[in-house]
N, C-alpha and C positions, 0 to 999 in steps of 0.2 A: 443266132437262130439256127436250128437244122432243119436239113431240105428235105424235102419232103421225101417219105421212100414210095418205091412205082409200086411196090403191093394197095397203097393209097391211092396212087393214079387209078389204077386199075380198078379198086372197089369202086369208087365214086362214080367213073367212066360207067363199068356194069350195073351202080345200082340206078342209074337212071335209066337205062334198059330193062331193065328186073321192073322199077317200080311202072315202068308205060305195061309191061305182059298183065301185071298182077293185078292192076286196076282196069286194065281192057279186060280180062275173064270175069273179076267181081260185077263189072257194071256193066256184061253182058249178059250175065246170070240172073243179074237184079232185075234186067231189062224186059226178059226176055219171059219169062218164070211171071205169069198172074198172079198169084198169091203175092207177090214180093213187090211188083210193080207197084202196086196201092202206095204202098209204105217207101218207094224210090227214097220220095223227097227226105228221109231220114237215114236211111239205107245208104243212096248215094256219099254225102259228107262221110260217114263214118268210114266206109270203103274207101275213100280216099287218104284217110289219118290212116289207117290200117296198113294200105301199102305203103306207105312213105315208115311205117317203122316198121314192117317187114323185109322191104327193098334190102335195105343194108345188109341183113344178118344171110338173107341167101346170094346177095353179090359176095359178102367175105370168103363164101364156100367155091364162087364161081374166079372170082380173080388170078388165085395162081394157077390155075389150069389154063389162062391167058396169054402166060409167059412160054416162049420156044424152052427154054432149058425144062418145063415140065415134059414138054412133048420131045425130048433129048434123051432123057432117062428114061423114058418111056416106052420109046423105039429100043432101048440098048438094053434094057430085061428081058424084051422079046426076041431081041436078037440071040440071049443068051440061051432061051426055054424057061424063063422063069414066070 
């Protein structure tokens, strides 16, 4: 079996942060917004399917910017003027 690689740690770790942001703005927007409230009880579910397959795809963008070696070459571009 192979081990797990930490770019994995890392999404799964961020996207459960990602998916609490994404469904606390939807279901504050929902909440909050009259027109939309009426229709919560429909609204809400969906919003919750929605983040949970949103989550992933902006934690994969968030993860390696996670790890010290992105913030390593990052300092050392800037060290150089690039």
């Amino acid at each position: 079996m192979e081990p797990i690689r930490t770019n994995t740690y890392l999404t799964v770790i961020a996207s459960m942060m990602v998916n609490a942001v994404v469904f606390g703005f939807g279901a504050i927007a929902i909440l909050s917004i009259p027109a939309l409230a009426g229709y919560a009880k429909f609204l809400l579910p969906a919003w919750i399917v929605l983040s949970f397959v949103v989550a992933p795809f902006i934690a994969r963008r968030i993860a390696p910017r996670m790890r010290l070696r992105y913030w390593r070459r990052r300092e050392e571009r800037n060290a150089h003027g690039l």
